[in-house]
LUMTORGU-144153 format. One line per 8 residues: number of its first residue (from 1); their letters; for each residue z, y, x of C-alpha. Coordinates in nm, 3 decimals. Example, Ala and Ser with C-alpha at 12.3 -4.5 7.8 and 13.67 -1.06 7.14 Angstrom:
1 = as = 0.780/-0.450/1.230 | 0.714/-0.106/1.367
//
This chain:
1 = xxxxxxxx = 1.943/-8.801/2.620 | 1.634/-8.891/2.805 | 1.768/-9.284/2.851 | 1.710/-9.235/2.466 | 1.293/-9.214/2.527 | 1.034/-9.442/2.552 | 0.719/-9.307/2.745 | 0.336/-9.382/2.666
9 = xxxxxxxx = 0.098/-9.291/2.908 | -0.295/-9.301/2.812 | -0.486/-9.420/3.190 | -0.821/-9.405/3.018 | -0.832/-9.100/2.830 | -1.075/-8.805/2.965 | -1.269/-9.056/3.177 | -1.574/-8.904/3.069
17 = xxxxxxxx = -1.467/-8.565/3.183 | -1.511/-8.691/3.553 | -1.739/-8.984/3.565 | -1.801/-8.950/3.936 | -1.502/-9.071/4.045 | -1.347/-9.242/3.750 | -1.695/-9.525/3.722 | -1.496/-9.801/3.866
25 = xxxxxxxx = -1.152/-9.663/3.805 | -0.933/-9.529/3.511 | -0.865/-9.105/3.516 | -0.496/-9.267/3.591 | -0.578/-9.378/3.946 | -0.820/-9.154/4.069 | -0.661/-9.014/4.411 | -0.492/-8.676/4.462
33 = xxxxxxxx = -0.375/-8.479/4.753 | -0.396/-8.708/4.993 | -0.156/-9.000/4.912 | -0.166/-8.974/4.500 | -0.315/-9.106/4.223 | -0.307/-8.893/3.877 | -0.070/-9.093/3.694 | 0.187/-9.067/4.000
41 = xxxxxxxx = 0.302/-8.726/3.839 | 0.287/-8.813/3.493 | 0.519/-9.085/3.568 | 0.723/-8.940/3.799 | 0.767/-8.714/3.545 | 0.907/-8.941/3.307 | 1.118/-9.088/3.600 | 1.298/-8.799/3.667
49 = xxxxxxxx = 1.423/-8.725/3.339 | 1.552/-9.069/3.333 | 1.307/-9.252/3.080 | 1.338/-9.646/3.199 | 1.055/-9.783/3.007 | 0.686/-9.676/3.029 | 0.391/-9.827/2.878 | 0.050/-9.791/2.992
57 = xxxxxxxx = -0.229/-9.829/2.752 | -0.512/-9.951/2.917 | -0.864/-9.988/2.870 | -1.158/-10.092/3.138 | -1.136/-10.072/3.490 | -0.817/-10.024/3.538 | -0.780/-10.324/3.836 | -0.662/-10.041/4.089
65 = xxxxxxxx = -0.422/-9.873/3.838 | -0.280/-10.233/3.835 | -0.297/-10.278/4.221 | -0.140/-9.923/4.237 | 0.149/-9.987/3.975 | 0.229/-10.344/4.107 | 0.592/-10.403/3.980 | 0.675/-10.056/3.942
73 = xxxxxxxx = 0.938/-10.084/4.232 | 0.803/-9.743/4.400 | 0.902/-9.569/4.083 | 1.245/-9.742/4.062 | 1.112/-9.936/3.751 | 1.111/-10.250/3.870 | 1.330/-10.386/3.557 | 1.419/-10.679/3.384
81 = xxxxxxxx = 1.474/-10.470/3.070 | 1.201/-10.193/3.049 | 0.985/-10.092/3.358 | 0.602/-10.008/3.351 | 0.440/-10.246/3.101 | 0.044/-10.273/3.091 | -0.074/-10.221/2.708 | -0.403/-10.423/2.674
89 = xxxxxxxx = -0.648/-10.204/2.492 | -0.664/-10.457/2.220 | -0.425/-10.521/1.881 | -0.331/-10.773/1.695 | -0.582/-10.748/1.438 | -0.909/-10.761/1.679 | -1.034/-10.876/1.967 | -1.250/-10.525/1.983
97 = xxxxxxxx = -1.157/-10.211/2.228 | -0.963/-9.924/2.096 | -1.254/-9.608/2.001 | -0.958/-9.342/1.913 | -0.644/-9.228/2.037 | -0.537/-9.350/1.674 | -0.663/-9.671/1.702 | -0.530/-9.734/2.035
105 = xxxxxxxx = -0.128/-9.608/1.918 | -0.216/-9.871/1.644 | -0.274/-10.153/1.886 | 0.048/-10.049/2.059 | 0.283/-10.030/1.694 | 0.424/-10.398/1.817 | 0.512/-10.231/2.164 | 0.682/-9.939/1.978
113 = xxxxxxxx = 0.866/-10.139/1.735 | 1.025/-10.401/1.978 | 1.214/-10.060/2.124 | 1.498/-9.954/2.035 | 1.466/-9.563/2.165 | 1.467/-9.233/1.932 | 1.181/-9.057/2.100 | 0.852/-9.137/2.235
121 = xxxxxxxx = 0.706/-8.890/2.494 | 0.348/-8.933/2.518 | 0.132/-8.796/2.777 | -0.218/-8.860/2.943 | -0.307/-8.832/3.297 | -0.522/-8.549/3.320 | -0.271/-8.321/3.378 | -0.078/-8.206/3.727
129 = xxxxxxxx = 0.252/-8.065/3.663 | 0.634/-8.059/3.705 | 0.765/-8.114/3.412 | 1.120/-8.149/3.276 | 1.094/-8.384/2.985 | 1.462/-8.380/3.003 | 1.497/-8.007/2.877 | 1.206/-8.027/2.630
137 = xxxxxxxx = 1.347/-8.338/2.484 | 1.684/-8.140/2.395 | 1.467/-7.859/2.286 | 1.301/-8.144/2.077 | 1.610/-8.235/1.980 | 1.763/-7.880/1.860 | 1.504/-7.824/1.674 | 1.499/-8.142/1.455
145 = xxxxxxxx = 1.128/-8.148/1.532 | 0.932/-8.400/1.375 | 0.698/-8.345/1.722 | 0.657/-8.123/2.031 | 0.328/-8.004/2.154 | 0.338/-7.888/2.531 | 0.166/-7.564/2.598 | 0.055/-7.373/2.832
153 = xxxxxxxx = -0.075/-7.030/2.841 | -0.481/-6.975/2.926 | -0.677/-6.720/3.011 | -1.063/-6.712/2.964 | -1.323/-6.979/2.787 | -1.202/-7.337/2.831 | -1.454/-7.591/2.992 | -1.295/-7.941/2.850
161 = xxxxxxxx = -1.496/-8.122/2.616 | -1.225/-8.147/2.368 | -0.920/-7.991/2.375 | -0.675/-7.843/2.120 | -0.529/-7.427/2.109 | -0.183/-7.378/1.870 | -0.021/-7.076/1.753 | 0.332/-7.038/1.705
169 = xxxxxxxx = 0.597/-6.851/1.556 | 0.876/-6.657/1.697 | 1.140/-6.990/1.667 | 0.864/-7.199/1.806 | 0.697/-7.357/1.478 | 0.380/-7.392/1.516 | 0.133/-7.254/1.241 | -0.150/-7.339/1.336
177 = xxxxxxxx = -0.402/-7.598/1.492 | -0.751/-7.547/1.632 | -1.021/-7.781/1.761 | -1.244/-7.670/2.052 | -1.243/-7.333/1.922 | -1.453/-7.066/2.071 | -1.269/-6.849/2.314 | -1.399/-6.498/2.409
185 = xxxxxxxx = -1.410/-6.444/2.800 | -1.075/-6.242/2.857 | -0.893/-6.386/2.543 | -0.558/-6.637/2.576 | -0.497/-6.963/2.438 | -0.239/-7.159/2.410 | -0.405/-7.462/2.540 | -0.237/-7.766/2.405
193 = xxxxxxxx = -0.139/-8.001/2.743 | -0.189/-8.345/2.582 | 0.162/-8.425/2.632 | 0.439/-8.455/2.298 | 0.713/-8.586/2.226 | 0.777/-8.767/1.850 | 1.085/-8.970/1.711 | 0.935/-9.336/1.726
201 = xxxxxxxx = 1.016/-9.449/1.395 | 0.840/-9.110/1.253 | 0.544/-9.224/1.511 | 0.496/-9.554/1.388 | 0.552/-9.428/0.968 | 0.234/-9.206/1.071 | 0.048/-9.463/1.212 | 0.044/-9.675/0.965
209 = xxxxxxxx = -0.021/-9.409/0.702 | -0.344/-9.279/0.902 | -0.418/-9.644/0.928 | -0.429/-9.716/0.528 | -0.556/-9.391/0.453 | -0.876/-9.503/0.679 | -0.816/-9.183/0.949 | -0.967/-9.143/1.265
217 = xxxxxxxx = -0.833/-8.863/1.460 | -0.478/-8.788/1.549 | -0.548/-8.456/1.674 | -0.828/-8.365/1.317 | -0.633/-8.585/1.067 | -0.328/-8.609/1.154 | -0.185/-8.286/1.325 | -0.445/-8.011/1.221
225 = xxxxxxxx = -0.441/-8.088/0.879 | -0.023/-8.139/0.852 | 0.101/-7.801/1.025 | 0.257/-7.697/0.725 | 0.421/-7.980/0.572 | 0.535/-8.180/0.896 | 0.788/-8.010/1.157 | 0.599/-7.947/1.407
233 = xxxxxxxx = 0.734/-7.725/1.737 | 0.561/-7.591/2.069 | 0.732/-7.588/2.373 | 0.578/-7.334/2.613 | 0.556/-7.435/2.987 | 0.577/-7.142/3.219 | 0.481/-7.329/3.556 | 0.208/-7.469/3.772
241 = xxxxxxxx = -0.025/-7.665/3.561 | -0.345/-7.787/3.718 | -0.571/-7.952/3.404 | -0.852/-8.205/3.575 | -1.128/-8.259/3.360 | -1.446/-8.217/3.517 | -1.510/-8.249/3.942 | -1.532/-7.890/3.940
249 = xxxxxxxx = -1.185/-7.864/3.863 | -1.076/-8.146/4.098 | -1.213/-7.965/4.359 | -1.085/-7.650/4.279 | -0.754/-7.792/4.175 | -0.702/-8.035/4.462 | -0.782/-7.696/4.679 | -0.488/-7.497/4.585
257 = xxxxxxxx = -0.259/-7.780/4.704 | -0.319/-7.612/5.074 | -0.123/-7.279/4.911 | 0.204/-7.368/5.001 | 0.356/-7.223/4.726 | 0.189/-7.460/4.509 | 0.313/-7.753/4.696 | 0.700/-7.612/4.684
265 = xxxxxxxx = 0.677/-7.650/4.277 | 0.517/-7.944/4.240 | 0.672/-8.122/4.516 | 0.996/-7.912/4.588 | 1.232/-7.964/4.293 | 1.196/-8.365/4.255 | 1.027/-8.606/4.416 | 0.698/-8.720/4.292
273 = xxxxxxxx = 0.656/-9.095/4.351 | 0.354/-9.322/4.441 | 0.313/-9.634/4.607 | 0.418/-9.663/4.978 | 0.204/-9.738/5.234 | 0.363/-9.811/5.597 | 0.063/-9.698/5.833 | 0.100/-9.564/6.127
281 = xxxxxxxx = 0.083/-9.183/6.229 | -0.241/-9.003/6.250 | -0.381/-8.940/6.600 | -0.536/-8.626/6.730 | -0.740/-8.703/7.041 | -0.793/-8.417/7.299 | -1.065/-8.114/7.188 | -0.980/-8.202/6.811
289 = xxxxxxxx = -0.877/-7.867/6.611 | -0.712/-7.913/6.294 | -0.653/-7.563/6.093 | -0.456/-7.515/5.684 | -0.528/-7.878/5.617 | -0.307/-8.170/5.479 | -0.409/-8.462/5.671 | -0.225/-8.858/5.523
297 = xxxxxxxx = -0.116/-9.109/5.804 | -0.311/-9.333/5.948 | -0.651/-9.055/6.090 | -0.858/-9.085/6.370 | -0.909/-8.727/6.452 | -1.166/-8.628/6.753 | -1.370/-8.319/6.605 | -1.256/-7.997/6.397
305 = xxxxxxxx = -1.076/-8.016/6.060 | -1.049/-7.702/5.835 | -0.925/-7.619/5.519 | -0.964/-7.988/5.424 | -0.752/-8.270/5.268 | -0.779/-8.616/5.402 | -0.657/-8.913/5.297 | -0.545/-9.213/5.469
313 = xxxxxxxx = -0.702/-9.379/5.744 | -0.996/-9.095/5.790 | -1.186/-9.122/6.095 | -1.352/-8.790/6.200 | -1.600/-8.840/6.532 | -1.643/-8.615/6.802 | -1.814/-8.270/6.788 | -1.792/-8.316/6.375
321 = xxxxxxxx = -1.693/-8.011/6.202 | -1.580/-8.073/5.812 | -1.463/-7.737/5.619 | -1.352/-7.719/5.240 | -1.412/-8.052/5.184 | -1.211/-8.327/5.046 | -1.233/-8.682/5.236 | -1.090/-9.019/5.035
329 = xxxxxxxx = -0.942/-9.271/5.241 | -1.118/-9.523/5.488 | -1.433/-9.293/5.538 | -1.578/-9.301/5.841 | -1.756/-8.958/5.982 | -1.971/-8.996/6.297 | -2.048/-8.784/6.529 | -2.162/-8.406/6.539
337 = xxxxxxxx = -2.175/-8.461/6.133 | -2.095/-8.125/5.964 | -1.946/-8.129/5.606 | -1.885/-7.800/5.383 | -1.735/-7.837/5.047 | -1.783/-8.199/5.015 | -1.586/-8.510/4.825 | -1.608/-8.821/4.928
345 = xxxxxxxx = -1.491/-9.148/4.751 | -1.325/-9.400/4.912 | -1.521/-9.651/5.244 | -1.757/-9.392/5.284 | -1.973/-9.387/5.552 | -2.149/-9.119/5.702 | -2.373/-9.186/6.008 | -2.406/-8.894/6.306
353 = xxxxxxxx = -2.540/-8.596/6.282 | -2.581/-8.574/5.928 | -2.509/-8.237/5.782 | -2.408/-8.221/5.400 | -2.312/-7.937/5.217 | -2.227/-7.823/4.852 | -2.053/-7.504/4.703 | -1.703/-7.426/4.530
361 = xxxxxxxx = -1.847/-7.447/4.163 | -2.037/-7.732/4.277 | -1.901/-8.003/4.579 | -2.130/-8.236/4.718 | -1.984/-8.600/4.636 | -2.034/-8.917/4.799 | -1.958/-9.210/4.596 | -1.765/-9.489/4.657
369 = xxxx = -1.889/-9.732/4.983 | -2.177/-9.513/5.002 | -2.376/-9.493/5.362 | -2.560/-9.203/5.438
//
């Protein structure tokens, strides 16, 4: 059933949410535990539930995502038939960027109609989950659903800038549709995940409705205002789900990979895929103490690594203590530098003896090639 999907991932969606690390990079390839990038679980995702053909809509800065992609061979979707295709961010009416979600599943009608599959699953990348798009696809399917909101069940006021809560029935209809309502402290929402699934040629007969009618919002015109006359189901996920959307939540989210029962779901049941990089083994040199950390091939380590993630190709100097912190690949610490709840970007270098320190609610970043 899920060979019978077409997937349509949104890399550029959210960036706003984190602009720290996402200025010269799409939300899709901003790094993730160590050897990830966002849209590595998204797609794997899709992967795993057997969907062959993937498009990426695109936007601005998205030369990693491409670098990171490549031919798609990591993800087994290297294809002559299918594979990862990059959507430019433009149609075939204008030379101008997409503003909209709407206006960007318009540009992307000639992708849609070229395929020949029954359901489009459509996700962004701000989202870190295990999710079986093969099971919600037949639950898609038993229901004769005209779409499929995924769900998941939130406790508390919800910090993302725009976001969508549903109500349901007992059979799973939804009833009703709410834009960044407000949420009382101890109330739950189901938080819409910004992944459905549609039937394509229903997809593309509501595009170009919106698109004649002169609409502007999926989420407003389309699926708020249409709960009762359009079948529209939620499909409640019980699991991990870790949603990114400011640094705060990076942090706090990237943290909780260290619980190893967090790791077992989202990494225990199927594989999630990324590009692979042959370096060599890290190397702990003798006084170096490395405590509850995940720590990616290729480190120098010399001083004392706690509670941390590293990526690859970390160099940590002697007598250097780093704690809680969160170090992207290639940076370079010094010597007898101490770092407490810290991110840095990628090629960051920072000199000896420098101590830099931030809290949980609010890390101390380093951006990209930075020198301090």
């Amino acid at each position: 059933m899920a060979n019978s999907a077409v997937g349509v991932i949104f890399s550029n969606v959210h960036d706003e949410n984190i602009p720290e690390l996402s200025r010269h990079r799409t939300m899709a390839s901003i790094p993730y535990g160590g050897r990830y990038r966002l849209i590595d679980f998204t797609l794997s995702n899709m992967v795993n539930a057997g969907i062959t053909t993937v498009g990426v809509v695109t936007k601005y800065n998205y030369q990693s995502l491409i670098d990171h992609l490549g031919s798609g061979k990591d993800w087994d979707l290297a294809r002559k038939d299918g594979g990862i295709i990059l959507l430019p961010p433009y149609s075939d009416e204008t030379d101008a960027p997409y503003t909209n979600r709407l206006e960007a599943l318009k540009g992307i009608t000639g992708f849609l109609n070229h395929r020949n599959e029954d359901y489009v699953v459509i996700s962004d990348c701000d989202g870190i989950a295990h999710i079986d798009y093969a099971a919600i696809l037949a639950y898609h399917e038993e229901k004769n659903a005209d779409i499929t909101m995924i769900y998941h069940e939130e406790e508390g006021p919800v910090d993302s800038g725009y976001f969508i809560t549903l109500t349901a029935g007992d059979d799973g209809r939804v009833t009703g549709l709410k834009i960044n309502p407000r949420i009382k402290a101890k109330a739950k929402s189901n938080v819409y995940m910004n992944m459905m699934i549609l039937n394509r040629e229903f997809l593309i007969d509501i595009i170009q409705d919106a698109v004649t009618r002169g609409l502007t919002s999926f989420g407003k015109d389309i699926l708020s205002k249409n709960v009762d006359t359009l079948k529209i189901y939620g499909y409640k996920f019980e699991g991990y789900y870790a949603g990114i959307d400011s640094l705060q939540k990076y942090y706090q989210h990237s943290m909780e990979l260290l619980d190893k029962n967090v790791r077992d779901e989202l990494f225990g049941a199927r594989d999630i895929y990324t590009k692979v990089r042959d370096s060599a083994p890290s190397k702990y040199f003798d006084g170096a103490q490395v405590k509850d950390s995940l720590i990616s091939d290729g480190c120098f380590i010399e001083g004392t690594v706690e509670n941390c993630i590293l990526f690859r190709g970390v160099k940590v100097g002697k007598g250097s203590v780093v704690r809680n912190s969160i170090i992207m690949q290639d940076t370079v610490i010094g010597s007898g530098v101490q770092l407490d709840c810290v991110i840095t970007d990628k090629n960051v270098v920072i000199r000896d003896k420098r101590h830099l320190a931030g809290c949980e609610d609010l890390p101390y970043f380093v951006a990209k090639g930075r020198m301090l």
